[in-house]
C-alpha positions in Angstrom: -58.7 98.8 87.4 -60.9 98.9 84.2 -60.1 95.9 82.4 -62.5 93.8 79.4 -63.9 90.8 81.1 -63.0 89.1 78.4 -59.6 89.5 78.6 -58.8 89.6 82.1 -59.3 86.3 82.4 -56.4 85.6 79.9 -53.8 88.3 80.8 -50.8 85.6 81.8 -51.8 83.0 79.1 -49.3 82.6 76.0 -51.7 83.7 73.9 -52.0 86.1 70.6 -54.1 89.1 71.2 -54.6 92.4 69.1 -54.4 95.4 71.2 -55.5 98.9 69.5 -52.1 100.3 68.3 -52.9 103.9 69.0 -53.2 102.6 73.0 -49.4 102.0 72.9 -47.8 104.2 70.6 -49.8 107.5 70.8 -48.3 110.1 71.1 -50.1 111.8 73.6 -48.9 113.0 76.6 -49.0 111.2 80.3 -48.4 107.9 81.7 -48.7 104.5 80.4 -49.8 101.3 82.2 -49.1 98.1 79.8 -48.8 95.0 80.2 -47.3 91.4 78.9 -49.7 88.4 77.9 -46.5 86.5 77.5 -44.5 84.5 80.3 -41.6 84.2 78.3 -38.7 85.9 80.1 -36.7 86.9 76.5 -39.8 88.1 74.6 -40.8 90.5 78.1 -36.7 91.6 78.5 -36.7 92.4 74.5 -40.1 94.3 75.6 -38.3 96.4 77.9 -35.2 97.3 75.3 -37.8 98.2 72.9 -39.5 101.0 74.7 -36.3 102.3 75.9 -35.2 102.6 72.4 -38.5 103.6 70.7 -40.9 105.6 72.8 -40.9 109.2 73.5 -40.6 109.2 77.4 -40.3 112.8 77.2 -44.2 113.0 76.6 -44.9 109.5 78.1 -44.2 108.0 81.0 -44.6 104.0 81.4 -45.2 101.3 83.7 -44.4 97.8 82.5 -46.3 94.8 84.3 -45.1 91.1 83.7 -44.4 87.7 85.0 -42.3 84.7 83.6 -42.5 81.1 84.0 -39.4 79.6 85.6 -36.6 81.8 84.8 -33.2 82.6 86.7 -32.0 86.2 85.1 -28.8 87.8 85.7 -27.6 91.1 85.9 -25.4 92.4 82.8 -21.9 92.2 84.0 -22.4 89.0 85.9 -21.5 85.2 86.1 -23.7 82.7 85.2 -21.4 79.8 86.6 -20.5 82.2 89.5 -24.7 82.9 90.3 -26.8 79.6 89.8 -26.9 75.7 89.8 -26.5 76.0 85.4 -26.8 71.8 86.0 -30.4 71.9 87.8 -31.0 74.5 85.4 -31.5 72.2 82.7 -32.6 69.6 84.8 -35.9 70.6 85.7 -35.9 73.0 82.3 -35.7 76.4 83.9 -34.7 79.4 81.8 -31.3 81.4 81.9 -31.6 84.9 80.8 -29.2 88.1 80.8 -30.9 91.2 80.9 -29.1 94.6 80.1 -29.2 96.1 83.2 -27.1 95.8 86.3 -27.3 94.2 89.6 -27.8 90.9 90.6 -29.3 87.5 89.9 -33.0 87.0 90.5 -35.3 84.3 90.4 -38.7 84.9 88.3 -41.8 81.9 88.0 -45.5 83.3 88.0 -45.8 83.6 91.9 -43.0 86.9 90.7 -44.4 89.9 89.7 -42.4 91.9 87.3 -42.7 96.0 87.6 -40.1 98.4 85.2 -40.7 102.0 85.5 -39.8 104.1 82.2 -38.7 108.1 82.3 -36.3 110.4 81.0 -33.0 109.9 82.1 -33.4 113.3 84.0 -36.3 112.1 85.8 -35.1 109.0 86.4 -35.9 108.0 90.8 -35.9 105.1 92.2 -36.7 105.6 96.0 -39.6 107.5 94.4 -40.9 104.1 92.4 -40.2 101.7 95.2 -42.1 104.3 97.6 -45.3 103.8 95.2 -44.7 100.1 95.3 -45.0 100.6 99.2 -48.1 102.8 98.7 -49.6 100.9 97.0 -49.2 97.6 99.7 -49.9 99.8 102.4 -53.7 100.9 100.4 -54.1 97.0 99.7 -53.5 96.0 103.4 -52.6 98.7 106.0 -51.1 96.1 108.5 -48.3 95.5 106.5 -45.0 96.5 107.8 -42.9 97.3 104.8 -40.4 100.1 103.6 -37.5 100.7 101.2 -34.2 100.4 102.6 -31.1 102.5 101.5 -30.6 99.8 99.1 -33.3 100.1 97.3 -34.7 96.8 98.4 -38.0 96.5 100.2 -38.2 94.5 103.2 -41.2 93.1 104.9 -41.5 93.1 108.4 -38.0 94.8 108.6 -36.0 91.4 107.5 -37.3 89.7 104.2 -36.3 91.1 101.5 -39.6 90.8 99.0 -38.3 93.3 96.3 -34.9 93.7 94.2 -33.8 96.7 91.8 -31.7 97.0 89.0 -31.9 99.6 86.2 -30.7 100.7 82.8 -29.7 104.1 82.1 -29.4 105.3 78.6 -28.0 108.6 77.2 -31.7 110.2 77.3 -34.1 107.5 78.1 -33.7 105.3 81.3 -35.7 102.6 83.1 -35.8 100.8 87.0 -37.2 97.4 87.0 -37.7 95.3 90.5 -39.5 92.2 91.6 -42.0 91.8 94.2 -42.3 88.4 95.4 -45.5 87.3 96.0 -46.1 83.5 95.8 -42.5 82.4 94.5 -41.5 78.4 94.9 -38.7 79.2 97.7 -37.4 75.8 97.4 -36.7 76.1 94.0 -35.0 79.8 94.6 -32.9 78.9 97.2 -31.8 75.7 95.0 -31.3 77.1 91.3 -29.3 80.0 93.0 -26.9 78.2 94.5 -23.5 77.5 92.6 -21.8 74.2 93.1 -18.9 75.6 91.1 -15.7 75.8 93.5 -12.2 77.2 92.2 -13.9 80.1 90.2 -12.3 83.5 90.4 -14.0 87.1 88.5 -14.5 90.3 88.7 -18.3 90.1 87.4 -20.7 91.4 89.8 -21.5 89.5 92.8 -24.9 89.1 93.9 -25.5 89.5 97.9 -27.6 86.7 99.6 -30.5 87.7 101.5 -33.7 86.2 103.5 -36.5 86.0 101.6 -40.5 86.1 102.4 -43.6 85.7 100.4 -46.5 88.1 100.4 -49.1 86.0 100.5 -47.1 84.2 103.7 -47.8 87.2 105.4 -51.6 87.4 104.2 -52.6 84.8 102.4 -55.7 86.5 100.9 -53.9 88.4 98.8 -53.1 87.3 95.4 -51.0 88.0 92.3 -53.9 89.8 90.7 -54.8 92.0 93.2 -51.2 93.4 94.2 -51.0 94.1 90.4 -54.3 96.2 90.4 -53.3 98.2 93.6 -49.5 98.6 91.9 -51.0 100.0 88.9 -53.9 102.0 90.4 -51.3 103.9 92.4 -49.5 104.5 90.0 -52.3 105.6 87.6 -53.5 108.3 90.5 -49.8 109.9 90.5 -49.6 110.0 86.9 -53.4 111.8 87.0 -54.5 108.8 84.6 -57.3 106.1 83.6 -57.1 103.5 85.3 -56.7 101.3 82.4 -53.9 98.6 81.3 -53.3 98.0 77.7 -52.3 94.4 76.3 -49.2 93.9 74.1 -48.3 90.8 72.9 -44.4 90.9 72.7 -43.7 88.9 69.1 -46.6 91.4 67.4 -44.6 92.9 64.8 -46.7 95.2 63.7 -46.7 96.7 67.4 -43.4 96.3 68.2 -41.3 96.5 64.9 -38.2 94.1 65.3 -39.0 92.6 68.6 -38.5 89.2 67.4 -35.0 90.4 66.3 -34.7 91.4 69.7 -36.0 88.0 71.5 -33.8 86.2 69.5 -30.7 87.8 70.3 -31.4 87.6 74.3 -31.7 83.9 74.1 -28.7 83.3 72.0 -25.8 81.7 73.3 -23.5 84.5 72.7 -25.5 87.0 75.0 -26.4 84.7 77.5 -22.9 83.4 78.3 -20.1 84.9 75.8 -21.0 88.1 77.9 -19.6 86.6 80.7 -16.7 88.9 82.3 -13.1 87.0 81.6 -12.9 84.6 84.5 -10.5 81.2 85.9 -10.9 77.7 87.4 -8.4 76.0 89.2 -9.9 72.9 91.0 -8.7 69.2 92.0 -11.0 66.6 90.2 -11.0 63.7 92.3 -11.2 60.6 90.4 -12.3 57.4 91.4 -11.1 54.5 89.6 -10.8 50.7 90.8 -9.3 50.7 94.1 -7.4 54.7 94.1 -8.4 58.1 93.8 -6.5 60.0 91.5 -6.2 63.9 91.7 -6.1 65.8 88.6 -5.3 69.3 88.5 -7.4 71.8 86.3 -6.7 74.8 85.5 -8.7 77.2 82.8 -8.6 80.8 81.8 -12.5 81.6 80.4 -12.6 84.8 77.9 -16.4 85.7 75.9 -17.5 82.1 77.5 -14.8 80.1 75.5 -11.9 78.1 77.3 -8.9 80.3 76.3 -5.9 78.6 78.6 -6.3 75.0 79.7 -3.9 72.5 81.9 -4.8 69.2 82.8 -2.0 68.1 85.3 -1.9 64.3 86.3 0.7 61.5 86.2 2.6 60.8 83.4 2.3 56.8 84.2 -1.8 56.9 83.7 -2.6 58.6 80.7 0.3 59.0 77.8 0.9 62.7 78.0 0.1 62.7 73.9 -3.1 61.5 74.5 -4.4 64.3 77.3 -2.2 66.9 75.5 -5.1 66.3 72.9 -7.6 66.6 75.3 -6.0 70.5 75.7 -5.8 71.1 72.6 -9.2 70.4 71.4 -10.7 72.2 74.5 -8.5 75.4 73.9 -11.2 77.5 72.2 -14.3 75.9 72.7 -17.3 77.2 74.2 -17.2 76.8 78.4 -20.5 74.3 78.0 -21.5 70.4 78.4 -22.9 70.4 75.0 -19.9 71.4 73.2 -17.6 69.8 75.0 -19.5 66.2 75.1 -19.5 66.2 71.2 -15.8 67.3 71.1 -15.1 64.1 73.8 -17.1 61.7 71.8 -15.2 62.3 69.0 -12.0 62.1 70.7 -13.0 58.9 72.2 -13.2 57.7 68.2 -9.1 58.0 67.8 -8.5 56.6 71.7 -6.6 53.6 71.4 -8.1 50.2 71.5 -6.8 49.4 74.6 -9.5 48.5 77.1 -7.1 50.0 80.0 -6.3 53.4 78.3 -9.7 53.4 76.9 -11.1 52.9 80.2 -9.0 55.6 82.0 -9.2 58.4 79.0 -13.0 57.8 79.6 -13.3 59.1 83.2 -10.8 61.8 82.4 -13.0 62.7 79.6 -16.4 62.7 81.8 -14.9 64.6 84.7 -14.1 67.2 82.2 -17.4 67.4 80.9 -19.1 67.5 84.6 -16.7 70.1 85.4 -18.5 73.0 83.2 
């Protein structure tokens, strides 16, 4: 893979480099090989919207490389709440992204490589990209025993899955993106996508578990670089290409006009969770307080990410109904989040009564609520 020493030694660093315009927007015929100096997961997502929308796949074909830091995406029409741990999520600062396409939830960090294959909507092929992919392992290290299933996942030595698909298509222009795990933190996989949510019922897309397996498990000689170069030599030699990968930087502008635009939108609120397919929890909070556990009955209707039905059942004798009927009605329309729903209790614990007792009791309630989303 022809690459400038001087830049290959900063492809994955978040860094601001000018690539030759006419390298990514000529208009000349044949394939494509680009690729992201960003690890952001919104700027390389907005990336992939923007040459679906802008470039003329008809005379170019294109191969997308990137890799993100810590990032859980989902697939379009899923359930954040119903796909990952949102709590250790924010804990240990890992992203949440939702990307336009389909299928189900992945985790990305930089041991992930990141691979979306761009046509016409007519030559649009899957099994044909995941059967380079293979290739192109095969070319790298012959004694690898991996293939592409009838799901369009590729498995390593016939039971790890190492590769997932999803893909966009458009009314002309369509693209297949899938991972290929290579040195992924399992640990943290198998931990952020795990939901501790119980009670939750939707029709979004479920993703389907599977056994995972690292690469460089199997062969650990093998890095992230040099499945890249073997990914996108192959695919250079089927598109009868240079071997050459241009550079973008995914906030340039001047490259990509209205990226930024783009970026911004992908990490707002209102894509990342108001897209969430209508959804209800019913669950028992069991509440601990002095020498009882009290059950409280909750029951929610979630619409666009915003509590649109809510019941709080629990004896009359502990809380004044007035006081939790409050509660309801200051949680009926809010966003289904602990930010917005901690600043909405703290107020409410402002006008709580000045009795220690109530006060005491209407606090639990009001954390319990909170831990619940």
């Amino acid at each position: 893979m022809v690459l400038q020493p001087s830049l290959k030694n900063c492809l994955w660093l978040p860094c601001i480099l000018k690539t030759p315009k006419a390298g990514f927007r000529s208009t000349a015929s044949g394939g494509l090989i680009i690729q992201s100096v960003s690890n952001d997961v919104y700027q390389n997502l907005a990336v992939e919207d923007w040459i679906h929308d802008h470039m003329d796949l008809e005379k170019r074909q294109v191969l997308f490389l990137w890799r993100n830091s810590p990032a859980v995406v989902i697939g379009r029409h899923q359930n954040p709440w119903q796909e990952c741990n949102l709590r250790l999520l924010r804990q240990k600062n890992i992203k949440l992204a939702r990307r336009r396409s389909g299928g189900g939830t992945v985790y990305h960090d930089l041991g992930n490589i990141n691979l979306t294959f761009f046509t016409t909507r007519k030559k649009y092929e899957r099994m044909e990209n995941l059967k380079l992919v293979v290739k192109a392992l095969k070319a790298l290290r012959p004694q690898l025993d991996v293939h592409v299933t009838d799901r369009y996942d590729i498995l390593l030595d016939r039971h790890y899955k190492i590769s997932g698909t999803a893909a966009k298509l458009g009314r002309t222009s369509a693209y297949h993106h899938c991972t290929l795990l290579c040195n992924t933190d399992k640990f943290v996989l198998s931990s952020v996508l795990k939901s501790p949510y119980t009670g939750l019922k939707s029709n979004a897309t479920p993703s389907v578990p599977a056994s995972v397996k690292n690469l460089l498990e199997e062969d650990p000689s093998l890095t992230s670089e040099m499945l890249l170069d073997a990914i996108a030599k192959e695919y250079a030699t089927q598109h009868q290409i240079d071997h050459r990968i241009t550079l973008i930087n995914p906030a340039d502008e001047t490259l990509l006009p209205g990226i930024n635009n783009r970026t911004e939108e992908l990490q707002g609120w209102e894509w990342v969770y108001g897209k969430t397919p209508k959804f209800s929890v019913s669950t028992c909070l069991n509440m601990a307080y002095k020498d009882s556990v009290l059950e409280v009955k909750v029951n929610m209707d979630v619409k666009h990410g915003r509590i649109e039905v809510c019941n709080i059942d629990l004896p009359e004798q502990w809380l004044p109904p007035a006081l939790y009927s409050e509660l309801v009605r200051s949680l009926t329309g809010s966003k289904f989040c602990p930010n917005e729903i901690t600043t909405l209790v703290t107020t409410l614990l402002r006008v709580c009564p000045q009795d220690d007792e109530l006060h005491s009791r209407w606090n639990l309630l009001c954390e319990n609520m909170i831990m619940l989303v």
